[in-house]
Backbone bond lengths (Angstrom), bond angles and torsions (degrees), N, CA, C in turn:
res aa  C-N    CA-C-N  psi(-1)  N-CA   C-N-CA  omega(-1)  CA-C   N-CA-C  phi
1 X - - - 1.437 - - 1.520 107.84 -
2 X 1.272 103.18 136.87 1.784 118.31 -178.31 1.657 98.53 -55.50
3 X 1.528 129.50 138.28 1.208 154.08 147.66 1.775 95.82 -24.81
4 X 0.978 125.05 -86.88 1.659 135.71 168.11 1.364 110.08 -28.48
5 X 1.525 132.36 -48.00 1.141 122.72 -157.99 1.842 90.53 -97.54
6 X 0.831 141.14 -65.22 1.245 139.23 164.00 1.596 118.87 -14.19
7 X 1.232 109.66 -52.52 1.429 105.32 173.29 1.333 99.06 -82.67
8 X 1.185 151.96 -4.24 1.268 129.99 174.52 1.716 114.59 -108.55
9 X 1.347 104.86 9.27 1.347 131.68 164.71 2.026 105.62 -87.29
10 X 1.053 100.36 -58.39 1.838 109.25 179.03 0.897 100.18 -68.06
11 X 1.726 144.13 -46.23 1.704 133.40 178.45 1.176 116.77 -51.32
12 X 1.945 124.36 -45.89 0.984 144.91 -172.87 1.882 106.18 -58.97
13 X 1.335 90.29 -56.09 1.661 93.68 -179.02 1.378 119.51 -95.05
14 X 1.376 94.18 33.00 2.051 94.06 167.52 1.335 83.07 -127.41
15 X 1.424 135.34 -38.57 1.496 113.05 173.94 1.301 120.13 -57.74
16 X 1.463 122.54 -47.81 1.381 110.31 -177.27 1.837 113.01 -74.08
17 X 1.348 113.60 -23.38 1.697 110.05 162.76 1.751 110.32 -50.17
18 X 1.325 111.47 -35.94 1.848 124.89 -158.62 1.596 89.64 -73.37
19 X 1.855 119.69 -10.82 1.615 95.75 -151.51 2.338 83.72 -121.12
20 X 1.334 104.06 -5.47 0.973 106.49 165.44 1.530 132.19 -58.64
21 X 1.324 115.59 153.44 1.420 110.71 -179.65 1.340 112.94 -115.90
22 X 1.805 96.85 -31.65 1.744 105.35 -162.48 1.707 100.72 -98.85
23 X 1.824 98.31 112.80 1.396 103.72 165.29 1.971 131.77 -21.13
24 X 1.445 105.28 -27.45 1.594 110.26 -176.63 1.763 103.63 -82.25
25 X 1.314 96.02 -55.93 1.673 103.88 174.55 1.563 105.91 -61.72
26 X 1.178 143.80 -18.24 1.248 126.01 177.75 1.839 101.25 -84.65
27 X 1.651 99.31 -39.60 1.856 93.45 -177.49 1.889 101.81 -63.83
28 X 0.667 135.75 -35.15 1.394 142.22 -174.18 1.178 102.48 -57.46
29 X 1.436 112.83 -55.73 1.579 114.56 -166.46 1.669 110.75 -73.88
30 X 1.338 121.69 -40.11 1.588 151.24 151.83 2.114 101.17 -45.39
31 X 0.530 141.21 -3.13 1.627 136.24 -169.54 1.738 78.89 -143.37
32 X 0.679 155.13 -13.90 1.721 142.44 -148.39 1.873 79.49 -93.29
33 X 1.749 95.85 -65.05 1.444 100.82 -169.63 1.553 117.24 -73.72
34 X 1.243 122.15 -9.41 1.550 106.55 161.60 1.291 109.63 -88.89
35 X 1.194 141.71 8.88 1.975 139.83 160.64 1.569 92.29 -78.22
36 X 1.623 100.83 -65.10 1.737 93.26 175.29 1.484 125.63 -18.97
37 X 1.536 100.46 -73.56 1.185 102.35 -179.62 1.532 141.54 -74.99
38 X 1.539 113.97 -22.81 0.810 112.55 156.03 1.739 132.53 -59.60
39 X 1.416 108.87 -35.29 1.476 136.44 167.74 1.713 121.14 -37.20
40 X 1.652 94.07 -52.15 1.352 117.36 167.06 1.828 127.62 -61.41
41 X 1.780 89.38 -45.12 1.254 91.55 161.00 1.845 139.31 -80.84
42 X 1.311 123.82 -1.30 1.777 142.10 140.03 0.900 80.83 -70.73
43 X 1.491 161.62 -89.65 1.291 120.42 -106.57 1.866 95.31 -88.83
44 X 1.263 121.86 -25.53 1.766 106.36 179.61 1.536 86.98 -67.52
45 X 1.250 128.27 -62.91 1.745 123.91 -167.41 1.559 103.85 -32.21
46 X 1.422 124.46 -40.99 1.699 104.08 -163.40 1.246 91.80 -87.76
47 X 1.581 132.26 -35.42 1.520 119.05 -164.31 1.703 97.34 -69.44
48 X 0.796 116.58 -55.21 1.802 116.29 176.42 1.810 101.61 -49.77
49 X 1.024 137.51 -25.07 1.641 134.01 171.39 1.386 117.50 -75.32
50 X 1.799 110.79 -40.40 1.187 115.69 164.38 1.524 136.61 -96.37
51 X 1.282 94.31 14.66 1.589 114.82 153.04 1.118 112.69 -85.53
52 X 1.549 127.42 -57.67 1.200 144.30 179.44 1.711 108.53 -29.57
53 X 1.666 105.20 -65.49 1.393 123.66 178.36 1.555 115.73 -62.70
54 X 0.603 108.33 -19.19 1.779 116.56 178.06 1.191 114.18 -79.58
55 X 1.423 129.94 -38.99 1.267 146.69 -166.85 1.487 108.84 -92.90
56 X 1.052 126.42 -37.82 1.254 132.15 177.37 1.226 131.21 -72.35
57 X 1.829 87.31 113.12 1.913 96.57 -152.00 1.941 99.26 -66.63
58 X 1.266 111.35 4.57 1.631 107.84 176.42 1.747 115.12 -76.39
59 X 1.318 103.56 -4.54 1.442 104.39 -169.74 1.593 119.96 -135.94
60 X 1.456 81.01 33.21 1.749 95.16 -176.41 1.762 109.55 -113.81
């Protein structure tokens, strides 16, 4: 996930957590954006792995 779109994914879901009342809907909304982000972060890890592998004149 794009740097830009990610944070405008976490802004989105801390505003609507900010407008919550019910403790479950706020953990939901709060866990939504740490999958996000964690999500975002595998996905640079595999593209950087399959760069890695591509490049490597050992596997050509």
């Amino acid at each position: 996930m794009e740097d830009e779109n990610l944070a405008w994914l976490l802004s989105q879901l801390k505003e609507l957590e900010s407008q919550q009342v019910s403790f479950v809907n706020k953990s939901i909304l709060r866990q939504a954006g740490k999958i996000a982000s964690e999500q975002s972060k595998r996905i640079e890890q595999a593209e950087g792995e399959l760069d890695g592998r591509m490049w490597n004149p050992g596997k050509w």
